[in-house]
Each structure stands twice: as C-alpha cells, then as structure tokens.
N, CA, C and O of each residue as an XYZ file, in Angstrom:
416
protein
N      -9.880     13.254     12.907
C     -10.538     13.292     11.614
C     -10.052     12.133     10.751
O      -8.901     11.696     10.738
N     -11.188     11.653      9.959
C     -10.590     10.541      9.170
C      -9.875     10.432      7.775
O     -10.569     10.306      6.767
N      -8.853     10.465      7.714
C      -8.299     10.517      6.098
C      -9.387     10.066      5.331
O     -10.337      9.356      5.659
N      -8.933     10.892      3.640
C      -9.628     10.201      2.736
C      -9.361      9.152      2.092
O      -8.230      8.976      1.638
N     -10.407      8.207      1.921
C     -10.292      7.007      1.305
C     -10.205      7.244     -0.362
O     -11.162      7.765     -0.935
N      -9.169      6.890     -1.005
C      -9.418      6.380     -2.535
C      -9.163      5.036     -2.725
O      -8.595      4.157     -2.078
N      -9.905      5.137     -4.099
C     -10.620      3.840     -4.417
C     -10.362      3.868     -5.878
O     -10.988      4.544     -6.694
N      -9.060      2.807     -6.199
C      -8.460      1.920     -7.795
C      -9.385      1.126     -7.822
O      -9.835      0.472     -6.881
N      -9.851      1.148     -9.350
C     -10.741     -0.316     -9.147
C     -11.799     -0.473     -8.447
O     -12.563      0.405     -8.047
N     -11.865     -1.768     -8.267
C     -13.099     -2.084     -7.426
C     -12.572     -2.702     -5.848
O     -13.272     -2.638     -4.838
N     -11.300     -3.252     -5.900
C     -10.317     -3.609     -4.643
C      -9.088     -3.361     -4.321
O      -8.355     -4.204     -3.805
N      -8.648     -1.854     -4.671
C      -7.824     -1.412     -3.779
C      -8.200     -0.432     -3.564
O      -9.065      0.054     -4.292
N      -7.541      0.466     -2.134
C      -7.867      1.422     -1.324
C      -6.802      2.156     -0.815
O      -5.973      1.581     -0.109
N      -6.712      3.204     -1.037
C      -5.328      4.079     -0.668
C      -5.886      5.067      1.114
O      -6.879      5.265      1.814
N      -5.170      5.220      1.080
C      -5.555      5.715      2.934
C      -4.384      6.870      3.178
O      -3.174      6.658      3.094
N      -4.906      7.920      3.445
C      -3.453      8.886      4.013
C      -3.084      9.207      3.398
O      -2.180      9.979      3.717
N      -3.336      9.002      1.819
C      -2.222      9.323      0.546
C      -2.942     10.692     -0.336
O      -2.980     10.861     -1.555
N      -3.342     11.345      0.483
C      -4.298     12.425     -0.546
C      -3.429     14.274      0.174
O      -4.016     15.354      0.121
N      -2.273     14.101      0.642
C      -1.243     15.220      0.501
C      -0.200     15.006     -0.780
O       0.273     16.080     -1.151
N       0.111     14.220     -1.292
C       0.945     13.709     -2.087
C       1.085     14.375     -3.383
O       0.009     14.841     -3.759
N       1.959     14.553     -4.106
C       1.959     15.303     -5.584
C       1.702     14.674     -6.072
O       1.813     13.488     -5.759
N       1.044     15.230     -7.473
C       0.504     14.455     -8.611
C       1.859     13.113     -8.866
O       1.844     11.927     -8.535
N       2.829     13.854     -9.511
C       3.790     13.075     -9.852
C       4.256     11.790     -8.918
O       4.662     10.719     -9.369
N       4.140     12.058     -7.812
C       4.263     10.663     -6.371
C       3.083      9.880     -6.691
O       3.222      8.673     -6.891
N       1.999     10.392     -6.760
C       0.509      9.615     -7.115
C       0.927      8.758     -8.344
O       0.637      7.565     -8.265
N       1.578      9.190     -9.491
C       1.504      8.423    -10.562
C       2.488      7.305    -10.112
O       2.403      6.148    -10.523
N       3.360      7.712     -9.296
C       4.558      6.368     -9.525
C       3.732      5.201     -8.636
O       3.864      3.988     -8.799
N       2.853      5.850     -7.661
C       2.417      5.462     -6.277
C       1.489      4.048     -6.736
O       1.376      2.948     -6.196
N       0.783      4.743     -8.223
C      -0.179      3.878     -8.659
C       0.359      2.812     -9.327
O       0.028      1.636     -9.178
N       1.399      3.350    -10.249
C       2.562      2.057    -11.006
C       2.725      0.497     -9.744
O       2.571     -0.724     -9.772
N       3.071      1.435     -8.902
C       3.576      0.554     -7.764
C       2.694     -0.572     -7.291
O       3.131     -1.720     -7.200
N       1.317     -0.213     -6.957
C       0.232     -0.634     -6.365
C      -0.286     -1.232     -7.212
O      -0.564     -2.327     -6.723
N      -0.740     -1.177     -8.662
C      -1.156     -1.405    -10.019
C      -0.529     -3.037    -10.323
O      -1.087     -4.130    -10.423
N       0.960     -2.575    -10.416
C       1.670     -4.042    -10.739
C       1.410     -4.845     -9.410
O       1.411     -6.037     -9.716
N       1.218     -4.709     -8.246
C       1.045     -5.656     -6.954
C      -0.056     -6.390     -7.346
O      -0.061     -7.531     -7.806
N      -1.192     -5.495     -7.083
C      -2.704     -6.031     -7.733
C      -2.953     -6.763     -8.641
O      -3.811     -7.645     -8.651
N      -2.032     -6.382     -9.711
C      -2.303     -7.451    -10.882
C      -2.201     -8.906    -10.633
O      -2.827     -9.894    -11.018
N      -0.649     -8.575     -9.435
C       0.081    -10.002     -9.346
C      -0.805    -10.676     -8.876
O      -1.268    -11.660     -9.452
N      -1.316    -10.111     -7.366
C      -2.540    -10.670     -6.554
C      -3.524    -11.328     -7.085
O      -3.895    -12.452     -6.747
N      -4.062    -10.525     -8.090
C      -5.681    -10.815     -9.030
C      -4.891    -12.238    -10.090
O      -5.191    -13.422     -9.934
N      -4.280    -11.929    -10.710
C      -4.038    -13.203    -11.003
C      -3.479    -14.721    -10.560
O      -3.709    -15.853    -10.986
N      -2.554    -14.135     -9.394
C      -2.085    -15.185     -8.372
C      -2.604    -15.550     -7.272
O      -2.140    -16.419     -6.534
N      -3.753    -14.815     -7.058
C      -5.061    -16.059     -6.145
C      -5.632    -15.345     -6.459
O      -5.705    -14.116     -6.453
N      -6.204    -16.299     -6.841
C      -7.942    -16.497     -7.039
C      -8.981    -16.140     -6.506
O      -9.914    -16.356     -7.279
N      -9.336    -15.665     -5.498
C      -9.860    -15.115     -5.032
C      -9.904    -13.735     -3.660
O     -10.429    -13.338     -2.620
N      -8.716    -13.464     -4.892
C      -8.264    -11.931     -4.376
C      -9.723    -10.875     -3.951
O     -10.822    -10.862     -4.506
N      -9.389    -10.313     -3.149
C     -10.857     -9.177     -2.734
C     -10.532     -7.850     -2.132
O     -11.316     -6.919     -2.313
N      -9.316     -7.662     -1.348
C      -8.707     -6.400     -1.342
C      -7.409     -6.018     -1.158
O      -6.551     -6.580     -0.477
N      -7.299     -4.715     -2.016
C      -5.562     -4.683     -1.357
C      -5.660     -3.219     -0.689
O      -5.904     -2.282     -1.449
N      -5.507     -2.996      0.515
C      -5.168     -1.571      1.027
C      -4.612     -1.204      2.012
O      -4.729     -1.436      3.216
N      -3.729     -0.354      1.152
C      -2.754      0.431      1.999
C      -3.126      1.455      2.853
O      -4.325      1.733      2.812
N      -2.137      2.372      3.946
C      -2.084      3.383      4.566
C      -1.102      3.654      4.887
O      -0.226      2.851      5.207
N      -1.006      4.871      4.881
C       0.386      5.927      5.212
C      -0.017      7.164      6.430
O      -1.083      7.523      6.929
N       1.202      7.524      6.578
C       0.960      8.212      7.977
C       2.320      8.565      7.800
O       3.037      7.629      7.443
N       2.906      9.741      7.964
C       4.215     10.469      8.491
C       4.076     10.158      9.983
O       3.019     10.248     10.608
N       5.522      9.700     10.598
C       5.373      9.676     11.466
C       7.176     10.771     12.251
O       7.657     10.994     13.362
N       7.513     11.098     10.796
C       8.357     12.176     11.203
C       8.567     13.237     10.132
O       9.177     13.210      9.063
N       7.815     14.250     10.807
C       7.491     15.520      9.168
C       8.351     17.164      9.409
O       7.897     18.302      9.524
N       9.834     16.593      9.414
C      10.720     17.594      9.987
C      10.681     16.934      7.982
O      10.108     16.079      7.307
N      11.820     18.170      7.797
C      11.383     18.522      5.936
C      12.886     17.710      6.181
O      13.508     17.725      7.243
N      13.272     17.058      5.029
C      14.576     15.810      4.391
C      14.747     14.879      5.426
O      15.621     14.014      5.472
N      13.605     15.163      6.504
C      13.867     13.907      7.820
C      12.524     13.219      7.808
O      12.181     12.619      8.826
N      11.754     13.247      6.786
C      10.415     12.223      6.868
C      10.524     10.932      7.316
O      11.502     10.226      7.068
N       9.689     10.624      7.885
C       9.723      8.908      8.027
C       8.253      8.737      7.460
O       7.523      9.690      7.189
N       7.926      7.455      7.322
C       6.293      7.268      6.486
C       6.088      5.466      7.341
O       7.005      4.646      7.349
N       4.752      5.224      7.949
C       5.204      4.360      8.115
C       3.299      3.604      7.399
O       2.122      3.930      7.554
N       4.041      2.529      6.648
C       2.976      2.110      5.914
C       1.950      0.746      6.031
O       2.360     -0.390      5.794
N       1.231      0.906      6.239
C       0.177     -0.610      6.249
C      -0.162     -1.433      5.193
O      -0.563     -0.856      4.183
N      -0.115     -2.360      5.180
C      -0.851     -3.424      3.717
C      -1.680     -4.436      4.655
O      -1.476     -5.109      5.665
N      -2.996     -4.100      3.529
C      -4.035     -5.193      3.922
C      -4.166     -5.958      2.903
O      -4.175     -5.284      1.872
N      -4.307     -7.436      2.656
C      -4.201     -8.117      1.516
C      -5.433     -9.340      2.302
O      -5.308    -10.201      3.173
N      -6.683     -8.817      1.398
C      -7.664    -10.068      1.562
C      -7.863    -11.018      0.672
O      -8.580    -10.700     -0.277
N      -7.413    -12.167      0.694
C      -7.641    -13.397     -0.128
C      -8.380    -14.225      0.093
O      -7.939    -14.966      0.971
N      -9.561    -14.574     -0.348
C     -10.479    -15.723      0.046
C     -11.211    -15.647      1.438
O     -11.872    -16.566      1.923
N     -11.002    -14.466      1.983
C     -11.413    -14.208      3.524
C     -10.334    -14.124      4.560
O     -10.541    -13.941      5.760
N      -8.812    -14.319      3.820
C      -7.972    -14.349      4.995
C      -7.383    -13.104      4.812
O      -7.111    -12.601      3.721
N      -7.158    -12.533      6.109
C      -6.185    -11.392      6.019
C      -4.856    -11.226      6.183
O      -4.451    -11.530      7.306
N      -3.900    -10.766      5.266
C      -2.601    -10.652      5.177
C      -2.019     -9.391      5.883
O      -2.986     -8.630      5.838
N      -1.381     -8.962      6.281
C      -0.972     -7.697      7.122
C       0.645     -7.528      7.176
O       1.479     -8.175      7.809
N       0.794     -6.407      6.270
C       2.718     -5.594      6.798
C       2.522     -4.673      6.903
O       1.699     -4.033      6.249
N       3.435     -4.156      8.045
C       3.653     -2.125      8.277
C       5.375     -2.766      8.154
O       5.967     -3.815      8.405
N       5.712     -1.289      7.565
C       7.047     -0.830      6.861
C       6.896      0.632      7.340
O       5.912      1.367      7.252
N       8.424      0.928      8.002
C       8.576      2.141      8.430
C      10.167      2.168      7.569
O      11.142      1.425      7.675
N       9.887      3.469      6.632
C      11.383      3.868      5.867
C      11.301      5.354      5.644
O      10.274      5.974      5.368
N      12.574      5.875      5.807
C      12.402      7.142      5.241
C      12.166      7.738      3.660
O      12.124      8.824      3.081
N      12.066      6.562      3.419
C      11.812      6.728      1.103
C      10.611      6.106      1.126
O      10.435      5.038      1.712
N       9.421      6.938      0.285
C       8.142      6.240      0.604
C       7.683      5.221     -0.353
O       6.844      4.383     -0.024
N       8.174      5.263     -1.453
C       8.387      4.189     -2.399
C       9.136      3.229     -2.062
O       9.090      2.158     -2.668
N       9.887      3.424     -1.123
C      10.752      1.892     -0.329
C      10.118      1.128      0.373
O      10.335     -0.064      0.593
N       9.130      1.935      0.836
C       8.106      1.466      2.034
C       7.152      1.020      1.755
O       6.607      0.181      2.473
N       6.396      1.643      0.068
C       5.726      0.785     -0.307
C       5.661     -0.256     -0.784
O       4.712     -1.041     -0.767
N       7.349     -0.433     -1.574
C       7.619     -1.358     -2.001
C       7.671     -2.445     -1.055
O       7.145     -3.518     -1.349
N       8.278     -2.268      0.100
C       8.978     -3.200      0.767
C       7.544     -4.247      1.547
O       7.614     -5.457      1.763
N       6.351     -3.355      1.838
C       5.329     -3.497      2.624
C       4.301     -4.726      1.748
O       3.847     -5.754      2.252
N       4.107     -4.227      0.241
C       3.712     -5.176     -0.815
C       4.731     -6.482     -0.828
O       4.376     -7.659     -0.895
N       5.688     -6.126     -0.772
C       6.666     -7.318     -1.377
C       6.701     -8.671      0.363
O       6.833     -9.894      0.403
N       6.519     -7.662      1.453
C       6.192     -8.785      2.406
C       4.832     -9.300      2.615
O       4.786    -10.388      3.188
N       3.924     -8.865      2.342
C       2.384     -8.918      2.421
C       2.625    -10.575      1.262
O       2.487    -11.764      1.549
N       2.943    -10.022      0.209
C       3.147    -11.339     -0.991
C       3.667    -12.286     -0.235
O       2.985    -13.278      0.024
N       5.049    -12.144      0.287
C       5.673    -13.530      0.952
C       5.327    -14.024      1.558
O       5.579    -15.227      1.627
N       4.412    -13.313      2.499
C       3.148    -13.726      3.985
C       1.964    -14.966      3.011
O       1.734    -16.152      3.252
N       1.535    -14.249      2.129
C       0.243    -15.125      1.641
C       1.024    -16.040      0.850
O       0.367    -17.081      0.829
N       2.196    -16.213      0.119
C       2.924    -17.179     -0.867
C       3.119    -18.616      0.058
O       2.902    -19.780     -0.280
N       3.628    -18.048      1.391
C       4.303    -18.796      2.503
C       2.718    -20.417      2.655
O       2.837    -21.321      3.482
C-alpha cells in the first residue's frame, strides 16, 4: 500500500510521515520550512523538495527511521538517505547533505 503523500506549498512533499504526533509534525515542518526557504532562495530554480521516512526498526526506544531527500533544481536531481535513531537527526542530517551535494 502506498503511504500518504502531503503537500507544503506548492514544492515540498512529505512521504511516510502521516503516523507522527501533532507536536513531531510541527517541529518536522520548522525543519523542512527553513531548508526550503534556503533552497527557494539559493537557486533559482528550485522545483522540489521531498522527503520520506520509513521505520526500519519499530521495537519501542529502539526505532531506527531511515530517511530520503529529493532536491530538484533546474531539472537536476539531488539525493540523501540518513539512517539515525533520532528522527529529527535524520532529518536534519539528510537536508543538510542534500544542500552540500547541490552547493558542491
């Protein structure tokens, strides 16, 4: 079955992220929110940013999450997966290499 897609905006896309608590959603969006901005203003012809998540270990204080970033700029595609057990580490960490990939 296919996760649900949400949709920030008009170009980003969340994937897998629709078990999550409200309160994870809000930080989730902080997170993703400030990336996008950076993106939309730091090229120019930014067109998508989307993530996905997936547990890939759902024993309870032993989660693992392992996360995707798609970053389309001008037609090129950028790509990180990040596997951490803190899912805000993972998102962080997954945005913050996706950036260094397209900066590079």
């Amino acid at each position: 079955m296919e996760d649900e897609t949400a949709t920030l905006g008009g170009n980003i896309q969340l994937v897998g992220f629709s078990d999550l608590e409200p309160a994870q959603m809000i930080v989730l969006k902080k997170i993703v929110g400030t990336y996008a901005r950076k993106f939309s203003t730091k090229y120019s012809k930014f067109e998508l940013l989307k993530l996905s998540m997936k547990k890939i270990h759902g024993q309870k204080h032993s989660e693992k999450y392992e996360v995707h970033t798609l970053v389309v700029d001008n037609g090129t595609r950028n790509t990180s997966t990040v596997t951490e057990r803190n899912l805000f580490f993972a998102i962080n960490a997954a945005l913050k290499k996706v950036e260094n990939e397209i900066s590079k």
